[in-house]
N, C-alpha and C positions, 0 to 999 in steps of 0.2 A: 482271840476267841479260844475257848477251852475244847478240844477235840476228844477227851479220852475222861471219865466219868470214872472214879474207884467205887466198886460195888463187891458183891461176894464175888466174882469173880477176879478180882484182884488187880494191880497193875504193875504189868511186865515193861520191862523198861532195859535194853540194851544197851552196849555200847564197842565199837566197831574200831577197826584200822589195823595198819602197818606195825607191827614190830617198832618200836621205838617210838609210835606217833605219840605218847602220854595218857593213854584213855585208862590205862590201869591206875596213874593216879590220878585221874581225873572222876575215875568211877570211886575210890576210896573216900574222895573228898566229897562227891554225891551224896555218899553214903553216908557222912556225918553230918551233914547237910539235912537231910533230911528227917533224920534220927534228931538233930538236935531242936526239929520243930514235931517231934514228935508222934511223926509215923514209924509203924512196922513195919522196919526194913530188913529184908535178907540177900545178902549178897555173894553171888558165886562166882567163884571162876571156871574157864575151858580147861580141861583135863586134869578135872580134880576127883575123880569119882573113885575113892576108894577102893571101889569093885575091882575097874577097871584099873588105874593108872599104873602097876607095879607091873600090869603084865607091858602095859606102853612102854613102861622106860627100861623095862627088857629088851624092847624091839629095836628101840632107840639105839639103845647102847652098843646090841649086836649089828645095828645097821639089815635089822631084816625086813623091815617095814616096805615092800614096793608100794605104787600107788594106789592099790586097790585096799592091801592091807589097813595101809593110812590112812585111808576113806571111814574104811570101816569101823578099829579099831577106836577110833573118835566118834562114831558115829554112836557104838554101844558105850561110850562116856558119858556121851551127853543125852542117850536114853536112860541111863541110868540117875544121873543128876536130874533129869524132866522128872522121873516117878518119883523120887524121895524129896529133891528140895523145893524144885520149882513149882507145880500141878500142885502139890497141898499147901502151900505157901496162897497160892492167889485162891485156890478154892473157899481161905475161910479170910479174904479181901485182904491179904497181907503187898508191900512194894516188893516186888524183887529185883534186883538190880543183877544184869546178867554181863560179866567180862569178857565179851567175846559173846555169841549164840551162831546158829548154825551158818549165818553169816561168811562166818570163818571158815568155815566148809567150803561153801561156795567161793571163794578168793581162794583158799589154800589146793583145794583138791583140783580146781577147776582149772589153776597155772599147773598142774601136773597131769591135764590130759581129762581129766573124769570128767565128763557132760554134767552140763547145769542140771538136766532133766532128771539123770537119774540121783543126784543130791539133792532135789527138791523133793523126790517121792523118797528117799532113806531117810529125809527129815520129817517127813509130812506129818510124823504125828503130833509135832509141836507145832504151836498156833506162831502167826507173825508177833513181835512186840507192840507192845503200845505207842511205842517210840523207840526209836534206836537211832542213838548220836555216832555221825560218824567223823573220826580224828583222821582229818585228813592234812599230810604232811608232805614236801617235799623228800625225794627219794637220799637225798645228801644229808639233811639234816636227821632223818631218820639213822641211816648208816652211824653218822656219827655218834648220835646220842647210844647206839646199842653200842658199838667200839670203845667207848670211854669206859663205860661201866664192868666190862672185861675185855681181857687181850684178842681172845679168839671165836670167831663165828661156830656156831654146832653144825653140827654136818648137818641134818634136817630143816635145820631156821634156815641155813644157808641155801638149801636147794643140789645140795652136792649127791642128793642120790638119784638127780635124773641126769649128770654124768654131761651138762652142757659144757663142763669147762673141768679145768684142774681149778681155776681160781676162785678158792672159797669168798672172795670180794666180788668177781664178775659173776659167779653163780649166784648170788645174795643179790646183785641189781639186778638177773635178770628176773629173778625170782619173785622180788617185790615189786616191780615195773609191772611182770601179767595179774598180779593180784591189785593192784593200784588201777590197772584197766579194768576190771570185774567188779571190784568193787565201787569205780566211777560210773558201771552200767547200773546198780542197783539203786544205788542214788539219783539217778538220772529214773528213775520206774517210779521213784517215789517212796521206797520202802524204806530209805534213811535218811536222818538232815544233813548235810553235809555241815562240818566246824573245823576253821580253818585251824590245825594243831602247831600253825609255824610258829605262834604266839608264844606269852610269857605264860606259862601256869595259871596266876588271878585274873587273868586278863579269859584265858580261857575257860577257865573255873564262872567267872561271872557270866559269860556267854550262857554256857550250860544251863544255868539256873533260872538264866532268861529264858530261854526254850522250854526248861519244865515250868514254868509259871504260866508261862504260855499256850502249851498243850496240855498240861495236865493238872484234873480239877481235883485236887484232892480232898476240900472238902467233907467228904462224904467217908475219909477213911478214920478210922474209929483213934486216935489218940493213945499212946503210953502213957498211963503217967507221973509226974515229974522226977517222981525216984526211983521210980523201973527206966526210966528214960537215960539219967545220969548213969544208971550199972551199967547201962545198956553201951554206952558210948565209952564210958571207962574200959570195959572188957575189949569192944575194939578196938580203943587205942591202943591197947597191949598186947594183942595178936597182931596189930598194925605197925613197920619199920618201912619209911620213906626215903631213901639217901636221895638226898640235890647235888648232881653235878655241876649245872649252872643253871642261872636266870632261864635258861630256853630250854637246856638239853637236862633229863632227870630219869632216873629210874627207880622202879617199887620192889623192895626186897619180901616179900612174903614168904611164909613158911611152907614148906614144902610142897612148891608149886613147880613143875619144870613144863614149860609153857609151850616151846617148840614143838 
């Protein structure tokens, strides 16, 4: 049965996980997915906001970001990405496909000590998704897929600034283990589907599509067409670079995204 109607107010449509669980290329391949049946789709990622992200990867770099900072810091990202891309996207009934949403807050800041409470009221002003797929992975297979793709863990992805360990591996599972907990409480609430990401790619990639056919009736949402459609997916595919590591394990190269 069809849960979620596209109308002027648009449909917002997330997607969730672990570092390494594949939701980044699984939200790309959405994305052409859907584009190539001919919805308006706009797709974002977590700390990508212009405004914001030069002064993040300062903080990064310097290692000054404590948890409250980091809270925040992404907090005014992703208000900023809500007023420019997302809100006027769904206001005039466009798809927006979101890489991450405040989600990630919640799993990230929340294994660093910040109450649920108060990241659900620093998020408030952004509405729940219409759906938000969550790539749920084993902690090993996650590990590994982010190790192949480079030699070294960043101190923040790692978890190395709450100082549990010297070992940027054991700080990295403990890290993802309290986020893998938080985020199996929100799914358990109801507010994501859980998709098992231990899978091949197509194999997950089909899953996904079952699910938005499933919940979401599109319908009603107004059509590109067919040669704004083909510019449309042309142009992506050329700000879009996907390296396959293997059959299971893969990472998404995009442009000037630094994600931790």
């Amino acid at each position: 049965m069809k849960s979620k109607e596209a109308s002027g107010a648009g449909i917002l449509i997330a997607v969730e996980g672990l570092d390494g669980s594949g939701k980044s290329t699984q939200a790309h391949l959405l994305v052409q997915w859907l584009r190539a049946l001919g919805a308006p789709v706009h797709h974002t990622e977590w700390n990508s906001s212009p405004m914001v992200k030069s002064a993040t990867k300062e903080g990064k770099k310097n290692q000054r970001l404590v948890p409250e900072t980091f809270h925040y810091i992404h907090a005014a990202d992703f208000a900023d990405r809500w007023e420019r891309q997302i809100e006027p996207l769904l206001a005039v009934g466009g798809v927006v496909i979101c890489d991450r949403y405040k989600f990630t807050a919640m799993a990230r800041d929340g294994a660093r000590g910040i109450d649920q409470k108060r990241i659900e009221m620093t998020y408030s002003f952004a509405r729940d998704p219409d759906l938000t797929l969550y790539f749920e992975v084993d902690a090993e297979i996650s590990l590994s897929r982010i190790m192949k793709g480079r030699p070294n863990l960043k101190f923040y992805e790692s978890g190395m600034d709450m100082g549990w360990t010297d070992d940027p591996v054991e700080s990295y599972k403990k890290l993802q283990g309290r986020m893998r907990e938080i985020y199996g409480e929100i799914a358990e609430s109801g507010r994501m589907v859980r998709i098992d990401s231990n899978r091949g790619i197509a194999e997950i990639q089909k899953n996904v599509r079952r699910i938005i056919s499933d919940s979401i009736d599109l319908s009603n949402v107004t059509l590109i067409e067919a040669d704004d459609r083909r510019a449309e997916i042309h142009h992506y595919d050329d700000s879009t670079r996907m390296r396959y590591i293997s059959p299971e394990g893969y990472t998404v190269l995009r442009h000037g995204v630094d994600e931790d």
